[in-house]
C-alpha positions as a Markdown table, in Angstrom:
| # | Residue | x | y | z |
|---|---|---|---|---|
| 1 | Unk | 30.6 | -67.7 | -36.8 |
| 2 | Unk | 29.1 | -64.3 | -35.2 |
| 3 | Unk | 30.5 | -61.2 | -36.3 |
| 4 | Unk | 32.3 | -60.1 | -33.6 |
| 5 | Unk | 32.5 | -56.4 | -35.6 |
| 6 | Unk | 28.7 | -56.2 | -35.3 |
| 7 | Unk | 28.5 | -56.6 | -31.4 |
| 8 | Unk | 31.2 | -54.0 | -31.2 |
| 9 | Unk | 29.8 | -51.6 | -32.8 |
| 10 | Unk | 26.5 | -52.2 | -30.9 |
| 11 | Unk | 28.3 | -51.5 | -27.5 |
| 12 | Unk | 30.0 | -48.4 | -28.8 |
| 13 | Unk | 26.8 | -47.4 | -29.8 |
| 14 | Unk | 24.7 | -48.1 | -26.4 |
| 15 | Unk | 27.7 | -46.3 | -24.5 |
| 16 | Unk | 27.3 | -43.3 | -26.9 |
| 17 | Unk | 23.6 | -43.6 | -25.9 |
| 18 | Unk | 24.4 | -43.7 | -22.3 |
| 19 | Unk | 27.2 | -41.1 | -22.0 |
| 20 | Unk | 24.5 | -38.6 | -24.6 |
| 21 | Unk | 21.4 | -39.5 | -21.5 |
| 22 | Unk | 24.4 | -38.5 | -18.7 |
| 23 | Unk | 25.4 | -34.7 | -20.2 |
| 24 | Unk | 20.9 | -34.5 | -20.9 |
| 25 | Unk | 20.3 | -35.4 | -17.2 |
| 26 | Unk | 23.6 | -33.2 | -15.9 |
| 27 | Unk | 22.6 | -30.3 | -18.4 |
| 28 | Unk | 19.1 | -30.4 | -17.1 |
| 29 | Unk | 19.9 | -30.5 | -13.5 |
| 30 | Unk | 22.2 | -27.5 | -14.4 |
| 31 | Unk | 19.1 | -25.5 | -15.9 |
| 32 | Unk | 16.8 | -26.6 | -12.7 |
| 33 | Unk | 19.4 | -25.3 | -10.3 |
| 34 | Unk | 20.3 | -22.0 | -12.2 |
| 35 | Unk | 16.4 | -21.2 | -12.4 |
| 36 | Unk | 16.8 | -22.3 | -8.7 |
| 37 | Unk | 19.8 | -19.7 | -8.0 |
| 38 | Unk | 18.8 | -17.2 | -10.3 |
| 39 | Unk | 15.9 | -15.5 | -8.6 |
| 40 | Unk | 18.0 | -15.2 | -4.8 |
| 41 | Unk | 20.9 | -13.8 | -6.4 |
| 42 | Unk | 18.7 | -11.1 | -8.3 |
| 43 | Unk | 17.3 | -10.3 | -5.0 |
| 44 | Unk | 20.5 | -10.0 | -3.1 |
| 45 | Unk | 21.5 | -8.0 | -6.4 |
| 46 | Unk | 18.8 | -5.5 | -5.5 |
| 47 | Unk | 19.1 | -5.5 | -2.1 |
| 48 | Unk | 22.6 | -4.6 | -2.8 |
| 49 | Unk | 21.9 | -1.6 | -4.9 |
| 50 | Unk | 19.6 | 0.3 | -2.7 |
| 51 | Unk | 21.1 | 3.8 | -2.2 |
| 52 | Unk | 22.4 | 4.9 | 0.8 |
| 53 | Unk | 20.7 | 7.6 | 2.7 |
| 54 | Unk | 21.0 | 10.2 | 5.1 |
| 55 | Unk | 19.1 | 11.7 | 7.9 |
| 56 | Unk | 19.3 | 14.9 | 9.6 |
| 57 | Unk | 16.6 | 16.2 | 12.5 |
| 58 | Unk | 16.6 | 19.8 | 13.5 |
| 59 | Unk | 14.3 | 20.6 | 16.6 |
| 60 | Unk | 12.7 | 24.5 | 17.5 |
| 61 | Unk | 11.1 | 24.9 | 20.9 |
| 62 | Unk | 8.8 | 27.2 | 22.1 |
| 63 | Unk | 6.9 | 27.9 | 25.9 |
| 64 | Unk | 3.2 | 27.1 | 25.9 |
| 65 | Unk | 1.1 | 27.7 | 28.6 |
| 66 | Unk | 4.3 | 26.4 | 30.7 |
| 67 | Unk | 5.3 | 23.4 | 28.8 |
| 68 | Unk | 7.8 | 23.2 | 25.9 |
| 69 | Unk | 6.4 | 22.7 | 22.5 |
| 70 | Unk | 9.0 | 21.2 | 20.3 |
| 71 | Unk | 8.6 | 21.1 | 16.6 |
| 72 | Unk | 10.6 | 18.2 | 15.0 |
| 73 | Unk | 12.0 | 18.3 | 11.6 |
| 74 | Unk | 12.9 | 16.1 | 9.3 |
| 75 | Unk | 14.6 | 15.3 | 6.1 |
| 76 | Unk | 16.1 | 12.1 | 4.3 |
| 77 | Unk | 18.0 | 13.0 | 1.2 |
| 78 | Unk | 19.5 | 9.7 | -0.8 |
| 79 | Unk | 23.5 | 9.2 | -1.9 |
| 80 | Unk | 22.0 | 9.9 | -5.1 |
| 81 | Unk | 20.8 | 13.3 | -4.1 |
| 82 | Unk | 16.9 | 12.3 | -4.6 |
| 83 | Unk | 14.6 | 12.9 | -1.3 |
| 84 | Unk | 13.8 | 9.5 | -0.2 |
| 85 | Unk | 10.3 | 7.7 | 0.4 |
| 86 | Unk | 8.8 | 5.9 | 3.1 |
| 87 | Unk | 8.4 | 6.3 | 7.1 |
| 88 | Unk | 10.4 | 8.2 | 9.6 |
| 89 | Unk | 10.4 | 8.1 | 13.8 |
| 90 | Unk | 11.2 | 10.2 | 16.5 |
| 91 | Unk | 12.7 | 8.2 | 19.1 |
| 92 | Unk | 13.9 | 9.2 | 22.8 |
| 93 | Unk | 15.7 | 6.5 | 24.9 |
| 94 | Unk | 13.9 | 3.3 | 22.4 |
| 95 | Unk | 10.4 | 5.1 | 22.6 |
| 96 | Unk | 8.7 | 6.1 | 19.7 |
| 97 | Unk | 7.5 | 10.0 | 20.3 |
| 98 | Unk | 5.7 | 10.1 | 17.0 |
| 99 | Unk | 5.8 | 8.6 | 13.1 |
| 100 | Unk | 4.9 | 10.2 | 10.3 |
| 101 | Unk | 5.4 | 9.8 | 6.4 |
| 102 | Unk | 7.9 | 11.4 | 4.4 |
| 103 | Unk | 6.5 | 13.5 | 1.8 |
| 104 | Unk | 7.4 | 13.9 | -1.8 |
| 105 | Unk | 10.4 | 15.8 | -1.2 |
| 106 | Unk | 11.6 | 13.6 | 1.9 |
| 107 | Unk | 10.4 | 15.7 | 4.4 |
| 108 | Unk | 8.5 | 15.3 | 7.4 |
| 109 | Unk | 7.4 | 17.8 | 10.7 |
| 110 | Unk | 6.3 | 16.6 | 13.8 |
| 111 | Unk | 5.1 | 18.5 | 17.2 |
| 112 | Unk | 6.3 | 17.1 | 20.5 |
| 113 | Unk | 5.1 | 18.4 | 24.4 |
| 114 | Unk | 8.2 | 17.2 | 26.3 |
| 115 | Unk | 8.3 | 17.2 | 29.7 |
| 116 | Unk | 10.6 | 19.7 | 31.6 |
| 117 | Unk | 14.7 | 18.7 | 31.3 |
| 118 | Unk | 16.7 | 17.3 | 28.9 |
| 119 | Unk | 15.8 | 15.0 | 26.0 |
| 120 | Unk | 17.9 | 13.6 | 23.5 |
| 121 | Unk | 15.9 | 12.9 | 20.3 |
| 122 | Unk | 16.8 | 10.8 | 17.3 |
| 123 | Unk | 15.4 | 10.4 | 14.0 |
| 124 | Unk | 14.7 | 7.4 | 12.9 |
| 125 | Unk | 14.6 | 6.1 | 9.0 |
| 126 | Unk | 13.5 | 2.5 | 7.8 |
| 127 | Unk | 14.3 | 2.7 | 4.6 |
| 128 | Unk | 12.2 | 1.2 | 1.6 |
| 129 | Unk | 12.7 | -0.5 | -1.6 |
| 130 | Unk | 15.2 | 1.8 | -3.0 |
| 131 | Unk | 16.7 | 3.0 | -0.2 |
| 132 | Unk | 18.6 | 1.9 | 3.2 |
| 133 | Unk | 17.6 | 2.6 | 6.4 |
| 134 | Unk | 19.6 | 5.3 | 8.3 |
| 135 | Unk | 19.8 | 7.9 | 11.7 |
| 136 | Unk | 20.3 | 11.1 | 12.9 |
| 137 | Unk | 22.9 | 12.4 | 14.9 |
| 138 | Unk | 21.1 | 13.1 | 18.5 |
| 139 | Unk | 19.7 | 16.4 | 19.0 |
| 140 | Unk | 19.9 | 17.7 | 22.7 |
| 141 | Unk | 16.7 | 20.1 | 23.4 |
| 142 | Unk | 16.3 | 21.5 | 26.9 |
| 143 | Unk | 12.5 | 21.8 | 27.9 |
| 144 | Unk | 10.9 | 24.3 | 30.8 |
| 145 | Unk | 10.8 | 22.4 | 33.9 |
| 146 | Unk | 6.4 | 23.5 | 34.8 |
| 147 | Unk | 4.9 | 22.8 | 37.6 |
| 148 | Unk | 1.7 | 21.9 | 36.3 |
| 149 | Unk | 0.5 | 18.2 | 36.6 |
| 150 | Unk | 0.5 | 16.4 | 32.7 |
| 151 | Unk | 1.4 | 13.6 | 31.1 |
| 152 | Unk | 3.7 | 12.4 | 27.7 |
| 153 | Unk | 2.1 | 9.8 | 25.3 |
| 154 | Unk | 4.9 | 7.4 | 23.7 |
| 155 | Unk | 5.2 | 3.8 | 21.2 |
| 156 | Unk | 7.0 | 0.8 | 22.0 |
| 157 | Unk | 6.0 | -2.0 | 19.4 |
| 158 | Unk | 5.4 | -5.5 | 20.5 |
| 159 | Unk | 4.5 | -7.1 | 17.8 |
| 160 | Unk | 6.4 | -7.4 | 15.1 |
| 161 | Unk | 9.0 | -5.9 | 16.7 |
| 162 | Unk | 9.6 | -2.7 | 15.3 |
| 163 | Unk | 7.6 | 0.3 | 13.7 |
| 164 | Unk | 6.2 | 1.4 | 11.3 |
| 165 | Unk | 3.8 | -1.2 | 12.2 |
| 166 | Unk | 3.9 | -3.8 | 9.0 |
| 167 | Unk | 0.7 | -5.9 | 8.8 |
| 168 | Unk | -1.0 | -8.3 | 6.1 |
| 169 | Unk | -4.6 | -8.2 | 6.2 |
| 170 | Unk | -6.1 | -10.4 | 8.4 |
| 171 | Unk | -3.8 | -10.0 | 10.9 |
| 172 | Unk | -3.4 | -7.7 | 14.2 |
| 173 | Unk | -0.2 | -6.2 | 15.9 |
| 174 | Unk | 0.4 | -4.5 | 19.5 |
| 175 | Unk | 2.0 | -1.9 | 20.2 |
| 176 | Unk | 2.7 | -0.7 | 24.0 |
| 177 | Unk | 1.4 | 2.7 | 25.0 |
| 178 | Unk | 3.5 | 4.5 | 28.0 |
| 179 | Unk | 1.8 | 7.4 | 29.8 |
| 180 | Unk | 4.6 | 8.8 | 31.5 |
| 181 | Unk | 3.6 | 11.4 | 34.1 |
| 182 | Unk | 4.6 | 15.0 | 34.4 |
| 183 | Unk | 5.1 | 16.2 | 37.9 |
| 184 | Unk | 2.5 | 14.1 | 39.1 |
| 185 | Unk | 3.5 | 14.8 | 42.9 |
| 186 | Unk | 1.2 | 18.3 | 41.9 |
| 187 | Unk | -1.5 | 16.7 | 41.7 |
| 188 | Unk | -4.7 | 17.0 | 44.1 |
| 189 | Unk | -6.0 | 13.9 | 43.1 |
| 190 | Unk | -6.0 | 10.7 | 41.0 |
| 191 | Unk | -5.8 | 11.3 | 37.1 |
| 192 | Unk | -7.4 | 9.0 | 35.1 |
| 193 | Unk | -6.0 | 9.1 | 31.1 |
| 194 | Unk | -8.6 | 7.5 | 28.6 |
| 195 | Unk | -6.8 | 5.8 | 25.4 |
| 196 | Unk | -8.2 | 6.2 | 21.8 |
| 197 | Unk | -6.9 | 6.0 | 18.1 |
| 198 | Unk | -7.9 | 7.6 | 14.8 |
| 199 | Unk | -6.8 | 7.5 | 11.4 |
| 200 | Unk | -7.0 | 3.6 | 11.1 |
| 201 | Unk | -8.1 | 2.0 | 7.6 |
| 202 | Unk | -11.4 | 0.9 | 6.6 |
| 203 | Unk | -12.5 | -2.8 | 8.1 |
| 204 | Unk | -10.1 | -2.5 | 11.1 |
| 205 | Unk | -9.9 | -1.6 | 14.7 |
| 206 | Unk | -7.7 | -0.8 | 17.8 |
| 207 | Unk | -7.9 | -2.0 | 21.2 |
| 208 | Unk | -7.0 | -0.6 | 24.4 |
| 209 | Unk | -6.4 | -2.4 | 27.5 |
| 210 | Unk | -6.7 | -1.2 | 29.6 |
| 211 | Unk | -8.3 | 1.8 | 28.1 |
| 212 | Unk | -7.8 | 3.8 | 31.0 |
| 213 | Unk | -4.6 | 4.0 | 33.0 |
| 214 | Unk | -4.3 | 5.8 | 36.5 |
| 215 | Unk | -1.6 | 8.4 | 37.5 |
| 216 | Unk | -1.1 | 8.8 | 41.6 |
| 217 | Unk | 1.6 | 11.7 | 42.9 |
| 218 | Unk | 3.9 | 8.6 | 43.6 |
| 219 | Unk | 3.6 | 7.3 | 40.0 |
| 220 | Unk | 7.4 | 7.3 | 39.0 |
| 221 | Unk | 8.0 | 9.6 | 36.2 |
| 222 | Unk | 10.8 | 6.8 | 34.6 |
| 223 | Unk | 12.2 | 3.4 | 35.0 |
| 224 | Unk | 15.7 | 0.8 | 34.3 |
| 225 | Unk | 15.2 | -1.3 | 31.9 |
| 226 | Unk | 14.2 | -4.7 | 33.9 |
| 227 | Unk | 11.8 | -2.9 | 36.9 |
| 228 | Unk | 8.6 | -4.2 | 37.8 |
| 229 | Unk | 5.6 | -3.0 | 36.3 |
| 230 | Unk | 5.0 | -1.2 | 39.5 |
| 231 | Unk | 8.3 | 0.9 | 39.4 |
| 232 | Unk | 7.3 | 1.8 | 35.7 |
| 233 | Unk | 5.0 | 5.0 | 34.3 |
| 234 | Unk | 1.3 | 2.8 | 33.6 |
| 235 | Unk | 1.4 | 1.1 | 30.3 |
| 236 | Unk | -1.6 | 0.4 | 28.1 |
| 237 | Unk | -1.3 | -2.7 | 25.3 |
| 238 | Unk | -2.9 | -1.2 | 21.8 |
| 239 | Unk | -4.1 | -4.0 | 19.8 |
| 240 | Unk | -4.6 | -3.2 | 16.1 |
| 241 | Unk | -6.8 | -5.5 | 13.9 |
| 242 | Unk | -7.2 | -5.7 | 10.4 |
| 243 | Unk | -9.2 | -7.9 | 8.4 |
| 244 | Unk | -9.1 | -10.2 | 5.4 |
| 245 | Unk | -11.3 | -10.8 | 2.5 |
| 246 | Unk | -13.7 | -13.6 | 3.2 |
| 247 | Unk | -17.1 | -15.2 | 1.7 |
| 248 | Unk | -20.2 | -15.1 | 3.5 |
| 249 | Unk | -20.8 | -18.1 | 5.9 |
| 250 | Unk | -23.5 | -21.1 | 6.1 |
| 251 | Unk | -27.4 | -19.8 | 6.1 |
| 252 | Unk | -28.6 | -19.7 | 9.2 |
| 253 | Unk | -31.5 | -21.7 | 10.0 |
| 254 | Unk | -35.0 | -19.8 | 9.8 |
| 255 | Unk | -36.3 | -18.8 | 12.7 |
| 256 | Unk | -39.1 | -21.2 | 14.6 |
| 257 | Unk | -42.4 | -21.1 | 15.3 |
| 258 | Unk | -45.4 | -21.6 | 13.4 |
| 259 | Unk | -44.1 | -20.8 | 9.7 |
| 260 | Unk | -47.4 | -22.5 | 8.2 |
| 261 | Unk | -49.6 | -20.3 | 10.2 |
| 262 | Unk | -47.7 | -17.5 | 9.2 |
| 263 | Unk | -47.4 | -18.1 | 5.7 |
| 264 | Unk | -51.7 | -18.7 | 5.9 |
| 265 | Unk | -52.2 | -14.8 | 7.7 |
| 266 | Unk | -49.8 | -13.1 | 4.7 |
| 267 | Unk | -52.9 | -14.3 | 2.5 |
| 268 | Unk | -55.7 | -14.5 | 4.5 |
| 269 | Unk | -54.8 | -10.8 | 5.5 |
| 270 | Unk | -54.8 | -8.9 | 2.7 |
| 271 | Unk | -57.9 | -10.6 | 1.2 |
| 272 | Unk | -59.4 | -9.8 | 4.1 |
| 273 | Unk | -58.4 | -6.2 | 3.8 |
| 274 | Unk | -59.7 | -6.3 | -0.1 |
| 275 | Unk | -62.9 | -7.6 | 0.5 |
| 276 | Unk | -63.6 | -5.1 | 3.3 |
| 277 | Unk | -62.4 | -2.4 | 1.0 |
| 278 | Unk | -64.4 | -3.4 | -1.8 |
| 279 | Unk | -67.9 | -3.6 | 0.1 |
| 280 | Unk | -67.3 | -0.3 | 2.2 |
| 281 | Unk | -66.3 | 1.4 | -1.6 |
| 282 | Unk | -70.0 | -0.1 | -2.8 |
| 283 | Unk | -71.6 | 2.7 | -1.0 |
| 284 | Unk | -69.5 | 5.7 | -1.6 |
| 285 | Unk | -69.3 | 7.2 | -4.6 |
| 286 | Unk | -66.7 | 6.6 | -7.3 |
| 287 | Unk | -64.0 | 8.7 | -6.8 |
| 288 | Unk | -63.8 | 7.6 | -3.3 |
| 289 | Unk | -64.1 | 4.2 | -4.2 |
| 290 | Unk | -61.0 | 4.3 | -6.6 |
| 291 | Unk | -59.5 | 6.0 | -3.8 |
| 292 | Unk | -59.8 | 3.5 | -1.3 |
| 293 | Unk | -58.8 | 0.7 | -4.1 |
| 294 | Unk | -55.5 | 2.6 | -4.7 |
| 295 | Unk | -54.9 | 2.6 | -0.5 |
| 296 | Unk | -55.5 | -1.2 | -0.7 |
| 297 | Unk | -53.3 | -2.0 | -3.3 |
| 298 | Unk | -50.1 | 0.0 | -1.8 |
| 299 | Unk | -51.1 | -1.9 | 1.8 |
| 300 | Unk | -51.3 | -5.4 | 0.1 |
| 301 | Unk | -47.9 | -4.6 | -1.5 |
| 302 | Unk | -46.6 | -3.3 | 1.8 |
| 303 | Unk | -47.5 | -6.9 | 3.3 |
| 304 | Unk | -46.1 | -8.7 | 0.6 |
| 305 | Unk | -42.9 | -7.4 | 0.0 |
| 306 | Unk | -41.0 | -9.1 | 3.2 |
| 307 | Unk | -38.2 | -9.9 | 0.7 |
| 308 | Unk | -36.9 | -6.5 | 1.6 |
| 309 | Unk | -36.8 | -6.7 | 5.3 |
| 310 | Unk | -33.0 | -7.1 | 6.3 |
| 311 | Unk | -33.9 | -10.0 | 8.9 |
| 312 | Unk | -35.5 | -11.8 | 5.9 |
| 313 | Unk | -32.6 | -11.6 | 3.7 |
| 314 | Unk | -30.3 | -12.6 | 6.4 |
| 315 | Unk | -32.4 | -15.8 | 7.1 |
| 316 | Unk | -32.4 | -16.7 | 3.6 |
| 317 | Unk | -29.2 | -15.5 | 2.0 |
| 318 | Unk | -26.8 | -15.3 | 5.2 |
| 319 | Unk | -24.6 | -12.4 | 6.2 |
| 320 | Unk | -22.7 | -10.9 | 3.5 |
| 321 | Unk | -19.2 | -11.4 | 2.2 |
| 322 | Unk | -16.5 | -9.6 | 4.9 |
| 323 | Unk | -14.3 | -6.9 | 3.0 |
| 324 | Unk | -10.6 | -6.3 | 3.7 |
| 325 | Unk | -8.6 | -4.1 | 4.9 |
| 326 | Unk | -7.8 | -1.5 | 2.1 |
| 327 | Unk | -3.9 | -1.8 | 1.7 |
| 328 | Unk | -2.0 | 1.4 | 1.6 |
| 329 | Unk | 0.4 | 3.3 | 4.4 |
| 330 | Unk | -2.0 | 5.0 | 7.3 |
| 331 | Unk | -0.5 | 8.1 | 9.8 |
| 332 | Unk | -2.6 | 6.5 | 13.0 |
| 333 | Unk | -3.2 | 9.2 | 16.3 |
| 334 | Unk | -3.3 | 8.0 | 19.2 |
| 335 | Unk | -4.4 | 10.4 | 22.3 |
| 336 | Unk | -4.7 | 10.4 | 26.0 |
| 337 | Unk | -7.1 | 12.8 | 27.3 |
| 338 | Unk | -8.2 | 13.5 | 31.0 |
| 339 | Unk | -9.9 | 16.2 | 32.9 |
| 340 | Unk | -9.9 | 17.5 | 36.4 |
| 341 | Unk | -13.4 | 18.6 | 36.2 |
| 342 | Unk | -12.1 | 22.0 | 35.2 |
| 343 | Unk | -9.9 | 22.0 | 32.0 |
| 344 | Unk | -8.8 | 18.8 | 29.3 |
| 345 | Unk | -5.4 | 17.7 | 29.0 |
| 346 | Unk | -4.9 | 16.2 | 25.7 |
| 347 | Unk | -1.4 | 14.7 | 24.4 |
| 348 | Unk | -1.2 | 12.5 | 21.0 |
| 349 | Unk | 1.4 | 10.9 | 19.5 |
| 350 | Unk | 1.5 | 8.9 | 15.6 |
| 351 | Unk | 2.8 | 6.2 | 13.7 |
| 352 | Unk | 2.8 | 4.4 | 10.4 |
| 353 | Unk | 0.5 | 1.7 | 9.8 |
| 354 | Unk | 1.4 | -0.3 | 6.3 |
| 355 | Unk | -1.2 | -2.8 | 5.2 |
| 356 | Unk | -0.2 | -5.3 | 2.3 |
């Protein structure tokens, strides 16, 4: 007879096993998922622990040459009583009127030309690691009503959607331009504005289009949210390009012709040139001779050195590698200038261009 004891404890044994594999695969699933978990909630953790911040604008005006010059200032002070980091706007009605960066103590000044009337200015803050984003109270500031024909320069992002303009190498944003006009029904004639931007980074670029914009005496001065582009101030699309790190592409193919005959002249040349040199030197006397053998030697080395010629290397090595965009946060200008044949209006206006 079998021993019925045996089997028994065989069974009670492969359950063990079984119910030991269970809590392995449950404990391990446990580990995969906290590792899983662990990482989200640490960021929410930080998210949650950037300090608060607050933001406070004060605006000084001042008449020049008939139009109000506003000088903006700004300062962002944390919950924790530390000056805060990072990039602050000033904003009128959702335009952007100029960006700057804060500087080590959390400050930052920025000069406005605002057309005549009232403006109500905010301060915008969009936070940064450590600290939230935040706004000013609205500051009212009356400017001179002039007479003189101008024009205001002012930021509406695009792409992404907000500014400071955020881009990753490689990649270009666009950020509307608005020209709005300043008592245009002075004017004798058409003024043309002409778009440009400085300041940008190292291997990029910005893009205008178009690059001039035209302001009539009917241009309207303002618009409602949802009018045509022809019941608008002119509006100019700023494309800004960066560029990633890349390798150099494919050789290009040499150029064509008749490379043997080519390749026969660089030595048939210079021999030439030796030869001649060394029976003219025969007949003159020694000095002269060693003279003229010095000449041929530095033209026979001029003719065989097309190694160095930039068109060679290109044929035979391809362009070279395409460097990136240095990454780093850029203050950007951008400035409308015309002229009436007479005198230069200039207006500029900034923002902050971050490159990761």
């Amino acid at each position: 007879m079998r021993d019925s004891s045996g089997d028994l404890e065989q069974v009670h044994v492969r359950g063990m096993n079984r119910r030991s594999l269970r809590l392995k695969l449950v404990a391990g699933l446990g580990m995969a998922l906290a590792m899983l978990v662990l990482p989200v909630a640490a960021s929410a953790q930080g998210l949650l622990q950037r300090v608060s911040t607050q933001t406070s604008l004060t605006v000084t005006t001042s008449d020049q040459g008939g139009h109000t010059q506003a000088t903006a200032e700004v300062s962002v002070i944390g919950a924790d009583g530390l000056p805060a980091a990072g990039a602050i706007a000033i904003t009128e009605d959702g335009r952007q009127l100029a960006g700057m960066v804060l500087d080590a103590t959390g400050q930052a000044t920025a000069a406005l030309v605002l057309p005549g009337g009232m403006h109500n200015l905010q301060a915008v803050y969009s936070g940064d690691v450590l600290h939230q984003n935040s706004v000013s109270l609205h500051t009212a500031v009356h400017a001179l009503v002039s007479s003189t024909p101008s024009f205001q320069v002012s930021l509406t992002a695009v792409s992404p959607s907000a500014l400071p303009l955020v881009l990753n190498a490689g990649n270009a944003g666009t950020v509307n331009v608005t020209v709005t006009p300043v008592n245009p029904s002075a004017l004798p004639s058409p003024m043309f504005v002409t778009l440009s931007c400085s300041g940008l980074p190292d291997q990029s670029s910005c893009i205008f289009s178009p690059e001039s914009v035209e302001i009539l005496p009917t241009t309207p001065v303002s618009c409602a949210t949802g009018s045509p582009a022809s019941a608008c101030p002119p509006v100019s699309s700023m494309v800004v390009q960066t560029q990633a790190a890349g390798t150099a592409q494919a050789k290009p193919p040499a150029p064509r012709g008749n490379r043997s005959g080519a390749i026969a002249w660089a030595f048939l040349l210079p021999g030439a040139l030796g030869l001649s040199g060394l029976a003219w030197g025969a007949r003159r006397r020694a000095w002269l001779s060693r003279l003229a053998l010095m000449a041929l030697v530095g033209l026979v080395t001029t003719l065989g050195t097309t190694a160095c010629n930039p068109q060679y290397y290109f044929y035979h090595h391809g362009p070279p590698d395409t460097l990136p965009t240095p990454a780093g946060t850029y203050t950007v200008t951008v400035t409308g200038q015309s002229s009436n044949g007479i005198t230069a209006i200039t207006q500029n206006t900034t923002f902050v261009l971050t490159v990761q």
